[in-house]
BAVEX-259523 format. One record per residue (C-alpha): chain; x, y, z. Coordinates in steps of 0.05 Angstrom, whole numbers. Layout:
# residues N
NODE  mol      px      py      pz
NODE    A       X       Y       Z
...
//
This chain:
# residues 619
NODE  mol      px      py      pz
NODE    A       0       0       0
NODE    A      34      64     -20
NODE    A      33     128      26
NODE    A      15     177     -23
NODE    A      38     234      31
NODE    A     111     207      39
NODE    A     108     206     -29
NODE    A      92     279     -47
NODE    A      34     260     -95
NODE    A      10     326    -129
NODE    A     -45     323    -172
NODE    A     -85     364    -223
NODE    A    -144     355    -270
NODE    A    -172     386    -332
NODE    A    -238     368    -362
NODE    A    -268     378    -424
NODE    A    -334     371    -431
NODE    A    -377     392    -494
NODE    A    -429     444    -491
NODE    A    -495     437    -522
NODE    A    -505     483    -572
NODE    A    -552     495    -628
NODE    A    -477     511    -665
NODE    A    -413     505    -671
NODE    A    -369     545    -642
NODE    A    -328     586    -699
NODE    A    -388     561    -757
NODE    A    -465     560    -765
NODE    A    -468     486    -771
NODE    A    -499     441    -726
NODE    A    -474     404    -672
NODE    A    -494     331    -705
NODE    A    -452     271    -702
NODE    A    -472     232    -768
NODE    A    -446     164    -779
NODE    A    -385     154    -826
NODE    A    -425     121    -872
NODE    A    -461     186    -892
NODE    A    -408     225    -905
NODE    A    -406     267    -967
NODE    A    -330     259    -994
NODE    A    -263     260    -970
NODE    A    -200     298    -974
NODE    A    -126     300    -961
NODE    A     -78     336    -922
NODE    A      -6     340    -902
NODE    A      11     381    -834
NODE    A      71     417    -809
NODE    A      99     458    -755
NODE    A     110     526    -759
NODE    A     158     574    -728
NODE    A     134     611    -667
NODE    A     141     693    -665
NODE    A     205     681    -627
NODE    A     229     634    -680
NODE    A     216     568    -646
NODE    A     178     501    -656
NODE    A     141     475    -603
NODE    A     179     403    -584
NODE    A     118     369    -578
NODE    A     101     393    -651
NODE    A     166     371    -667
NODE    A     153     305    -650
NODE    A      95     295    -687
NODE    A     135     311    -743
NODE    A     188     260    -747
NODE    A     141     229    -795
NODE    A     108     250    -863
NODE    A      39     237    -849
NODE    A     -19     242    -899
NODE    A     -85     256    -869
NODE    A    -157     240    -891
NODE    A    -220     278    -873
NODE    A    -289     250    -882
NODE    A    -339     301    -895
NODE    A    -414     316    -892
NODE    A    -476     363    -918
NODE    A    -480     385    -847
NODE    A    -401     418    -842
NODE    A    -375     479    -877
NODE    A    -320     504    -916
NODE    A    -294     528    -837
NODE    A    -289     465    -818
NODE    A    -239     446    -883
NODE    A    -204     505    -869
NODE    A    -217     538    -936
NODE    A    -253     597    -902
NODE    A    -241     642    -840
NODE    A    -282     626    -781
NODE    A    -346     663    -760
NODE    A    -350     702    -700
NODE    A    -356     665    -631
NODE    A    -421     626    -618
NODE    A    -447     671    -560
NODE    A    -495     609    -535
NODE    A    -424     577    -526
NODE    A    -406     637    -494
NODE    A    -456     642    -453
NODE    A    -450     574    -418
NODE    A    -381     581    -408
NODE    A    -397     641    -366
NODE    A    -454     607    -337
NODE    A    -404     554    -313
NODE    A    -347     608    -287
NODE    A    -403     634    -241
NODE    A    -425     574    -211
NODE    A    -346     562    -193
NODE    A    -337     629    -162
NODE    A    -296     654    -217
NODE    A    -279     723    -234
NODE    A    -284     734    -312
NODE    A    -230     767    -362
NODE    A    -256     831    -386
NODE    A    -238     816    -458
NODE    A    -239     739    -486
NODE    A    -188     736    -533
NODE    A    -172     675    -589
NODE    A    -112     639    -592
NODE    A     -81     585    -640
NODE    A     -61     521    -600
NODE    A     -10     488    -649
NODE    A     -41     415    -658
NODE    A      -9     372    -713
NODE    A     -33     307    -705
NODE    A     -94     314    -756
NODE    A    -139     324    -706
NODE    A    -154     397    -730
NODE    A    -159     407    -812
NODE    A    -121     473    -801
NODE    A     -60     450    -751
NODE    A     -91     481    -698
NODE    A    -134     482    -649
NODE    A    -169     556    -624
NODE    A    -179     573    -551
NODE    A    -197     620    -514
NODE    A    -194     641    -433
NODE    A    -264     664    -407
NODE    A    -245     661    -336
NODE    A    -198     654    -275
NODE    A    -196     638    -202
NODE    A    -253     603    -177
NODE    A    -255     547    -116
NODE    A    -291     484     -96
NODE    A    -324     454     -38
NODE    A    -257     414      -8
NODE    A    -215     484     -15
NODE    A    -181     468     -82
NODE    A    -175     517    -140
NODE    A    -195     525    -202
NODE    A    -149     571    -243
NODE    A    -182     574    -313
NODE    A    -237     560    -349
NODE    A    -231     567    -430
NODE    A    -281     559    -489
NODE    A    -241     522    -550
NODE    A    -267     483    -601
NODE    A    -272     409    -604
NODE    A    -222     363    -650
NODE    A    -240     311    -704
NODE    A    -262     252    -686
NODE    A    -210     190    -716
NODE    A    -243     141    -753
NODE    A    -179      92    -750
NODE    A     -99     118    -753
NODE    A     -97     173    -800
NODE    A    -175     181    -812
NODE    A    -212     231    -786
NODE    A    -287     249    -790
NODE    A    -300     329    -787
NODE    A    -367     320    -768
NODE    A    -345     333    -680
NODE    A    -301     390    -716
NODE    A    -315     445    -678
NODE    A    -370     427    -625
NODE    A    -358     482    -561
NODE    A    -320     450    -518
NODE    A    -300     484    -447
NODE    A    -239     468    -410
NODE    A    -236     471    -338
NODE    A    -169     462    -299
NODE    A    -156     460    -226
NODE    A     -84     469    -180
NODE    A     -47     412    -167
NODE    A     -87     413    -101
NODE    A    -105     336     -93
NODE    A     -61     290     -54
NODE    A     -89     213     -59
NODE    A    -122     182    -128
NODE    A    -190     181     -89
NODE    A    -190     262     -87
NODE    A    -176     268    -158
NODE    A    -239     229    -175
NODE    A    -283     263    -125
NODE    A    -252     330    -160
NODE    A    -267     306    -215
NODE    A    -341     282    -194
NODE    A    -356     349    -167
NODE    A    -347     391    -228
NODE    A    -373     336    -277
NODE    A    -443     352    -235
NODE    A    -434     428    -241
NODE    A    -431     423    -313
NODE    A    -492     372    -314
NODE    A    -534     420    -271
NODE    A    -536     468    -324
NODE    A    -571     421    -369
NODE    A    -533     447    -427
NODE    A    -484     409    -434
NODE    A    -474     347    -482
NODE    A    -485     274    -443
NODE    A    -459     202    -472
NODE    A    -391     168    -482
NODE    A    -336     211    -509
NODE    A    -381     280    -496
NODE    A    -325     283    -430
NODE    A    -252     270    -429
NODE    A    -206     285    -364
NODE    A    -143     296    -371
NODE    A     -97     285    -303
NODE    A     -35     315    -281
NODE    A       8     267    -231
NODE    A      72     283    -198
NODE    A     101     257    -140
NODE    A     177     280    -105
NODE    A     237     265    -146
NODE    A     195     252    -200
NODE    A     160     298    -260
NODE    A      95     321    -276
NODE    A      69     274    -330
NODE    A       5     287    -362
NODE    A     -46     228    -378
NODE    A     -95     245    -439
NODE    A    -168     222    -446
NODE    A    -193     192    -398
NODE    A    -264     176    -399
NODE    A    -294     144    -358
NODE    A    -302     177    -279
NODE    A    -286     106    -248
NODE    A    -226      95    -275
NODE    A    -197     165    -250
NODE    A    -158     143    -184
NODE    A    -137      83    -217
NODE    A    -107     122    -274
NODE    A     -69     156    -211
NODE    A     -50     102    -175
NODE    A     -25      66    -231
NODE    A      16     123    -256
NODE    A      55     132    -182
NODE    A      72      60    -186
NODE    A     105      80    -253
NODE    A     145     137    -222
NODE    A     160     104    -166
NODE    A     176      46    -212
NODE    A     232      91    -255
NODE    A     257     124    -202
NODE    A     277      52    -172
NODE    A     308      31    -242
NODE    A     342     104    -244
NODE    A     381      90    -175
NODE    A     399       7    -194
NODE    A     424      45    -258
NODE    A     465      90    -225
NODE    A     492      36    -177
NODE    A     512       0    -235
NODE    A     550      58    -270
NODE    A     505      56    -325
NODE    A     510      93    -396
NODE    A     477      80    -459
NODE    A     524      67    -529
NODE    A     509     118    -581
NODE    A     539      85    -629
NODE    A     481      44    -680
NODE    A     512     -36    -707
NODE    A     478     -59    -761
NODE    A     459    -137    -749
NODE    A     415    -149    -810
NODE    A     467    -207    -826
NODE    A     463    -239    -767
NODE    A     395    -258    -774
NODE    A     383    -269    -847
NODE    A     373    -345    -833
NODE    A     323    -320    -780
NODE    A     249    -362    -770
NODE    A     228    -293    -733
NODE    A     179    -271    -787
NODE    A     180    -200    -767
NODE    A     265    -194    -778
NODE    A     257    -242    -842
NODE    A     221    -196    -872
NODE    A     260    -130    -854
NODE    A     304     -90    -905
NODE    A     346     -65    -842
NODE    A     359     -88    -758
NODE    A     394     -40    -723
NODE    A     416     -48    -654
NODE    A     433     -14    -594
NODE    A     476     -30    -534
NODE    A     456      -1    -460
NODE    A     518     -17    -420
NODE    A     483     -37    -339
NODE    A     418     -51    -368
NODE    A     408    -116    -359
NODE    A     343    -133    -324
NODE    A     320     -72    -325
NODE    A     293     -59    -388
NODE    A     239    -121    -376
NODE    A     221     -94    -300
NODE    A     149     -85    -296
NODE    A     134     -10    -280
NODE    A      65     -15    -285
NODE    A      10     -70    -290
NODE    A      28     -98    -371
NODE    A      83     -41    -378
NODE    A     161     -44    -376
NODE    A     214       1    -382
NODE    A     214     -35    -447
NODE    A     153     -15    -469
NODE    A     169      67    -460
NODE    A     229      43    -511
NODE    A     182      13    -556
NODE    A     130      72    -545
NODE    A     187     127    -570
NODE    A     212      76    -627
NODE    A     140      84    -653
NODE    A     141     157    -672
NODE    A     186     127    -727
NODE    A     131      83    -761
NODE    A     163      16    -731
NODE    A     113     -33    -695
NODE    A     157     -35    -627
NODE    A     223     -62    -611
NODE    A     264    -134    -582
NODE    A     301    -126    -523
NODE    A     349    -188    -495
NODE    A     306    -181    -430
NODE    A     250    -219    -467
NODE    A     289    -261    -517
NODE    A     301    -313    -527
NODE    A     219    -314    -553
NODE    A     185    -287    -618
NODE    A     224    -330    -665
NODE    A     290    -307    -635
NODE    A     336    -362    -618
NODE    A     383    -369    -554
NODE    A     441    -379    -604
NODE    A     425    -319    -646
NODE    A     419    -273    -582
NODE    A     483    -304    -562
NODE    A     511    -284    -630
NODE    A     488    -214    -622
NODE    A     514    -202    -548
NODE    A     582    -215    -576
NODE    A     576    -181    -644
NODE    A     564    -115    -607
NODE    A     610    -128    -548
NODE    A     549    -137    -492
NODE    A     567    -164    -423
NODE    A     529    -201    -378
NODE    A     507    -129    -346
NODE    A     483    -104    -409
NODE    A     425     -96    -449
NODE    A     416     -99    -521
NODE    A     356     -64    -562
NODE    A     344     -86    -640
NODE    A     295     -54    -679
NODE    A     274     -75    -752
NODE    A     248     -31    -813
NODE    A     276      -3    -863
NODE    A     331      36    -858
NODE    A     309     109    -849
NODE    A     256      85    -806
NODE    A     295      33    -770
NODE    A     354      88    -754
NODE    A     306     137    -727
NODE    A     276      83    -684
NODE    A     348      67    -655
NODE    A     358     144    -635
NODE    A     293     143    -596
NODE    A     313      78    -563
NODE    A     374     114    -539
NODE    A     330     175    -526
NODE    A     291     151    -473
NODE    A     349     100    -443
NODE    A     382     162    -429
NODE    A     323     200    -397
NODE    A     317     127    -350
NODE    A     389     151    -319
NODE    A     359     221    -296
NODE    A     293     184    -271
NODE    A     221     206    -295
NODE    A     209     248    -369
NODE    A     166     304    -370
NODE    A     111     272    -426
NODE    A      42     264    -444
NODE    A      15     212    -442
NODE    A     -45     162    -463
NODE    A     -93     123    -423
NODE    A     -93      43    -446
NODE    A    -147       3    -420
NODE    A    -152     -12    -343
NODE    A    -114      49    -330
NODE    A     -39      45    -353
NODE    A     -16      92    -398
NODE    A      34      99    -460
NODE    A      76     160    -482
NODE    A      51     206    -533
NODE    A      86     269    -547
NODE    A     133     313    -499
NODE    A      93     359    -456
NODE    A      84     430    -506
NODE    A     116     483    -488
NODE    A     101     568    -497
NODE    A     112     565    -564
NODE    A      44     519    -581
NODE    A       3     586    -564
NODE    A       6     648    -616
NODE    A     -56     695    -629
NODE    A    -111     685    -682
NODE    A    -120     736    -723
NODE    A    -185     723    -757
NODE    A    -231     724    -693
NODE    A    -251     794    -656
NODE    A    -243     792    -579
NODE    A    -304     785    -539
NODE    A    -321     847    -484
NODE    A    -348     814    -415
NODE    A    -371     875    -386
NODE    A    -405     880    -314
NODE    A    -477     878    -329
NODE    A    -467     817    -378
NODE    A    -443     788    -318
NODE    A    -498     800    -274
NODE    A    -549     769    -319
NODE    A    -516     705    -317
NODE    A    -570     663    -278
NODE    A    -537     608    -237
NODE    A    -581     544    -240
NODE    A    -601     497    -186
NODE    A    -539     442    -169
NODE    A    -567     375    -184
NODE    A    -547     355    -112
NODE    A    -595     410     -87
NODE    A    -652     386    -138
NODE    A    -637     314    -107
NODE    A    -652     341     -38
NODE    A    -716     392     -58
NODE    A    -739     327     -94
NODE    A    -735     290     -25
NODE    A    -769     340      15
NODE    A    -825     370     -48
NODE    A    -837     300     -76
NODE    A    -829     254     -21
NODE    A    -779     210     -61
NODE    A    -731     168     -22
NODE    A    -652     197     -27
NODE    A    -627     142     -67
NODE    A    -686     150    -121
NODE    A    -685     226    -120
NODE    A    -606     226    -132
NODE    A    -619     184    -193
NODE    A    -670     229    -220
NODE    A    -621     288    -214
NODE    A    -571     263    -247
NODE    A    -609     227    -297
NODE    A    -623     236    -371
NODE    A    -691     236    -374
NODE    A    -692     291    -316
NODE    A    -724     341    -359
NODE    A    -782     287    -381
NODE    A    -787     266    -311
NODE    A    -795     343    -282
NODE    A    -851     346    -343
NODE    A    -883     294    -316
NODE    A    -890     321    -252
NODE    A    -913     386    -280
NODE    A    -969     347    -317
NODE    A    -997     323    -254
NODE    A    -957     258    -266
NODE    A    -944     226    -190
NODE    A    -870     232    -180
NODE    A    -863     165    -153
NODE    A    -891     132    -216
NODE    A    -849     176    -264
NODE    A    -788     166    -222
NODE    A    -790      85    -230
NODE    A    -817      89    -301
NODE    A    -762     132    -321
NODE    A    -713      95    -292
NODE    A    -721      27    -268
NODE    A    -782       3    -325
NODE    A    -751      33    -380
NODE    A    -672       2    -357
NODE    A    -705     -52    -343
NODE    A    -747     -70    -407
NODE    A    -683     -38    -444
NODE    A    -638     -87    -416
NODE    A    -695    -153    -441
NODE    A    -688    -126    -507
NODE    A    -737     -78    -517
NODE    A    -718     -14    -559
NODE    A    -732      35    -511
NODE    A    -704      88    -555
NODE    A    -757      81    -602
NODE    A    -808     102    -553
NODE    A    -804     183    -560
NODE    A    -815     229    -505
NODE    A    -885     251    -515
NODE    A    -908     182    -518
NODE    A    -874     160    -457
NODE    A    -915     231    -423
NODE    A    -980     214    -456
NODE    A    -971     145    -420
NODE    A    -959     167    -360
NODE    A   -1019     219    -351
NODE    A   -1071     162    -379
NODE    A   -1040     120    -322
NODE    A   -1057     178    -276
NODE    A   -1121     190    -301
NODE    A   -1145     114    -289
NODE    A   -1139      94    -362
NODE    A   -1094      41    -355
NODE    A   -1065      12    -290
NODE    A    -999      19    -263
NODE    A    -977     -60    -274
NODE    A    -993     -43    -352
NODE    A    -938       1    -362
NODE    A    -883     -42    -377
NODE    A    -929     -86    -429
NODE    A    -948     -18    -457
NODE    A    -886      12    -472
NODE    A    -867     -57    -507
NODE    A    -917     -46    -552
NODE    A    -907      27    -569
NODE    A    -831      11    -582
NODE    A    -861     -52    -632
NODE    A    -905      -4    -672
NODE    A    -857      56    -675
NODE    A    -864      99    -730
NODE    A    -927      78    -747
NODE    A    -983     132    -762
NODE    A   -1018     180    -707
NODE    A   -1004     234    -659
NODE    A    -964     203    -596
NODE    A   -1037     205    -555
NODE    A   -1068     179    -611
NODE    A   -1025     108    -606
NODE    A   -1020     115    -538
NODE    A   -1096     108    -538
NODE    A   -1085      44    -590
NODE    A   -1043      12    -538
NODE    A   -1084       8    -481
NODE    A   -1138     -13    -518
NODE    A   -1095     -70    -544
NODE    A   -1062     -88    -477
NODE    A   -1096     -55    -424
NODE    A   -1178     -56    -443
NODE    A   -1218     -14    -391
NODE    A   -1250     -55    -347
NODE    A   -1308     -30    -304
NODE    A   -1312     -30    -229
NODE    A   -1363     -80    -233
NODE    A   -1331    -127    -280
NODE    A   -1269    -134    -222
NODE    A   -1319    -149    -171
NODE    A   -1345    -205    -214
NODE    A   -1269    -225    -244
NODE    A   -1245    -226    -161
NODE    A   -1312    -269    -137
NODE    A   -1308    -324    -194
NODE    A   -1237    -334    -179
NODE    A   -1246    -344    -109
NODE    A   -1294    -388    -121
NODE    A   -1256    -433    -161
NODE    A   -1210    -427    -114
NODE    A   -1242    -434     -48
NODE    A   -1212    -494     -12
NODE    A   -1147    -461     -24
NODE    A   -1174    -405       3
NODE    A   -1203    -430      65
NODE    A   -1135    -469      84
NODE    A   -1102    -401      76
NODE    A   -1144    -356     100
NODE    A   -1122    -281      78
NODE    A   -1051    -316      65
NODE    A   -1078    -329      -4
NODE    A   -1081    -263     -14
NODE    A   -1020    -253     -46
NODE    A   -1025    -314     -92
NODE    A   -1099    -299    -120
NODE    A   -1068    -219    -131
NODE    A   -1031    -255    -186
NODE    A   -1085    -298    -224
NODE    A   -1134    -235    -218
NODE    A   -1080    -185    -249
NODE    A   -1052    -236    -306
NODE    A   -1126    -239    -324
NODE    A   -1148    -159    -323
NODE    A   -1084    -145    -359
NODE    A   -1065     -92    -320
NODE    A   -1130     -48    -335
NODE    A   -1147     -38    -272
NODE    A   -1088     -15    -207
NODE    A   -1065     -61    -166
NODE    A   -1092     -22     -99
NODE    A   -1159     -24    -127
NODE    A   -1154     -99    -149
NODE    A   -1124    -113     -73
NODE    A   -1180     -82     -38
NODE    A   -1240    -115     -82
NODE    A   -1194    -181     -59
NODE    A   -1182    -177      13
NODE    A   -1264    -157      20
NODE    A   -1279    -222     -18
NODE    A   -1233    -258      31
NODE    A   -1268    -234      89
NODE    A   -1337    -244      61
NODE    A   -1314    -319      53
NODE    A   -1286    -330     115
NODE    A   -1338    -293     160
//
């Protein structure tokens, strides 16, 4: 168990969340994910760095270029010339604007007088133009626990890829606000509750965009000795203080490699043998096959490289993750071979051919030349950042929480001004108009006390999709209780037997729901009549209309005196049963009376009309 104190975890988050907007942010187009299928055409690009004003090239930037990457866009009828970067951008979406600001206010934040646009230098082919544009909106704010929030910014959203170097321009450009704290958290379980908190601010202004991939954290660890490494993308909220823990194992991990390393008088060979003759009788199918294998010797090495860092991660693997900025698929270290086709005697051979001793490692990377020499420099790259301990990087988030390295953390000279966007004023009684919305913690509680709903059921509601239908509900005389449990457990429920759900639309579900009120059909019919209102979606009629078809399919009205009858000829089909178990058969002849009215009639009504039969049999 790891004392996060002793080791001087700091911690930071930033989370972007998309805002839902009518519009894009920098465009008039809609904020509509299409499938890839629809898409319109396609076209190509190639992106570079540029200088910065000062003459420089952000290293990250740099990075990204090591390779000559060709990119492809997917487009639509629903994106613009904007969005191909063939046309300056439109002014700022105020909406987008506007719920940034909303946002700032609820997090005690003080706003910039002027919001100004900046270029963010982003080459990966995320962005069509080879950046990205942001803007700060505010500064300062706090949260509940005492740690700070120092910006908030409004910047558009990035393409979405398709697969490696395809990209689909339809997310182009979605408002997406970015919200970073301090390093203020100290243990992986405060980073999530951080990160918690502020995930239900935004939700409580119901304007923000819900569903897989609408919310990405990214989290910044450190601990002492080490560096502050940033981990990109990580989506989902449980996974948050695993992502942590996992990623002060691997400091604590490299720092413990850095000091054996040290002990050991360790150094890495810059000098690059060429072994593609040792190995051309090779059954390995991956060197058979490759024009060029290059190696590289790490004097002290030995055991090292294959030390597990992280849960499926080695020291290896951060080799193998720089190698693959060259357009190599990874690396083959003498800490894992012999395996992979590799024999003992051919790993033998190489030891001697580049002079390794027992002490030392030996990395071999296969390509073709270019690619395979520029793979061997980043080998030797990050063996020489392992003698100094943990890189500065940013990184990736693989599944269950361990990361890989992306780029080098950007520096100043990512950030230069755009020129084609006017600044924003934020004057004082802008400001003041801002309307800060109920906290869906509060609603959870004024949902307890108004509607009489139990804490775990209100919570749900609150932070629930279907809050909006559910408050309509209400407002249309619907009983909470029922629309709660409808909402939620019915519809999950049904959803999770196979029933499409999501066919069922919103003013069907509320037409349902008031004829349920009204004594039209019972509660016990709801389930079977939401079945059959997802089976004949998008058929003809208004949503009342085949609401009204559906109960009189599977919920006919049944009169008062048609139960009395219904309850007294079961019971007296029934009746030695019911005289052995008195009003124990209650429960039992509840279930043959309700699988026969269908759910027509409620179940209190049923129950009473029941129990008085009971008693008029037993007297």
């Amino acid at each position: 168990m790891m004392n996060y104190q002793e080791l001087g975890l700091k911690a930071g988050i930033e989370i972007h969340q998309q805002l839902d907007t009518a519009e894009k942010l920098f465009c008039r187009c809609p904020t509509l994910l299409r499938d890839t299928a629809e898409r319109s055409g396609e076209f190509h690009r190639y992106l570079r760095a540029t200088e910065s004003e000062l003459g420089e090239i952000d290293r990250a930037a740099r990075e990204e270029m090591r390779l000559v990457r060709k990119f492809c866009y997917y487009t639509y009828d629903t994106v613009c010339l904007v969005e191909h970067d063939e046309e300056p951008p439109t002014p700022m979406n105020p909406e987008a604007l506007e719920v940034c600001l909303t946002i700032a206010k609820m997090l005690g934040m003080t706003p910039v007088e002027q919001v100004h646009t900046m270029r963010k230098l982003v080459i990966d082919g995320s962005n069509t133009s080879g950046f990205q544009r942001t803007a700060l909106v505010a500064l300062s704010g706090s949260l509940p626990d005492g740690c700070l929030i120092e910006t908030i910014c409004l910047e558009e959203e990035a393409a979405q890829r398709v697969e490696d170097e395809i990209f689909s321009l339809d997310r182009l450009g979605i408002p997406l606000i970015e919200i970073t704290t301090a390093p203020c958290m100290h243990t992986p379980e405060a980073v999530q509750q951080v990160a918690g908190h502020i995930g239900m601010v935004l939700r409580s202004t119901g304007r923000v965009k819900r569903g897989l991939g609408t919310i990405r954290q990214d989290v910044n660890v450190s601990i002492a000795d080490g560096a502050r490494v940033e981990i990109k993308g990580v989506q989902e909220l449980d996974l948050i203080a695993e992502v942590v823990r996992r990623e002060v194992e691997r400091q604590v991990g490299l720092l413990a490699i850095r000091d054996a390393l040290r002990e050991r008088g360790a150094r890495v060979d810059h000098t690059v043998v060429d072994v593609t003759a040792l190995f051309s009788g090779t059954a390995s199918a991956i060197l058979k096959k490759a024009k060029s294998i290059l190696a590289v010797r790490l004097y002290g090495f030995a055991g090292l490289v294959g030390r597990e860092i992280q849960p499926g991660r080695r020291l290896g693997s951060e080799m193998s993750d720089y190698a693959k900025k060259c357009g190599v698929g990874g690396i083959f270290h003498t800490d894992e071979l012999p395996a992979y086709g590799v024999t003992a005697d051919e790993v033998a051979c190489l030891r001697e051919f580049v002079g390794a001793g027992e002490n030392d490692a030996v990395v071999i990377v296969a390509a073709t030349r270019q690619r395979a020499g520029c793979a061997a420099e980043q080998v030797m790259i990050r063996a020489e950042m392992a003698l100094s301990g943990v890189p500065e990087e940013t990184r990736k988030m693989l599944e269950e929480g361990s990361t890989a390295y992306m780029r080098p953390l950007p520096g100043a000279a990512r950030m230069y001004p755009e020129t084609d966007v006017f600044e924003v004023e934020i004057d004082a009684a802008r400001w003041e108009r801002i309307v800060v919305p109920e906290l869906l913690t509060d609603r959870a509680e004024r949902f307890v006390r108004e509607f009489g709903l139990d804490e775990t059921l209100a919570r749900q509601v609150a932070f629930s999709e279907r809050l909006p239908m559910f408050e309509k509900a209400v407002a249309a005389g619907v009983r909470p209780t029922t629309a709660a449990r409808t909402l939620l457990a019915t519809c999950r429920e049904l959803a999770r037997d196979g029933v499409a759900v999501g066919r069922v639309s919103e003013d069907e579900l509320l037409a349902l729901l008031s004829a349920v009120e009204a004594g039209r059909a019972a509660k016990e019919a709801i389930p079977d009549l939401i079945t059959e209102l997802a089976r004949t979606a998008g058929g003809d009629g208004a949503p009342l209309d085949r609401v009204d078809a559906a109960i009189e399919k599977m919920a006919p009205a049944v009169s008062e005196a048609d139960v009395e009858a219904i309850v007294r000829r079961i019971v007296a089909e029934r009746e030695a049963f019911a005289r052995e178990k008195g009003m124990g058969a209650l429960g039992p002849l509840m279930g043959i009376v309700m699988q026969e009215i269908r759910g027509s009639v409620d179940g209190k009504v049923v129950s009473e009309t029941l129990r008085r039969e009971l008693k008029r049999l037993l007297a």
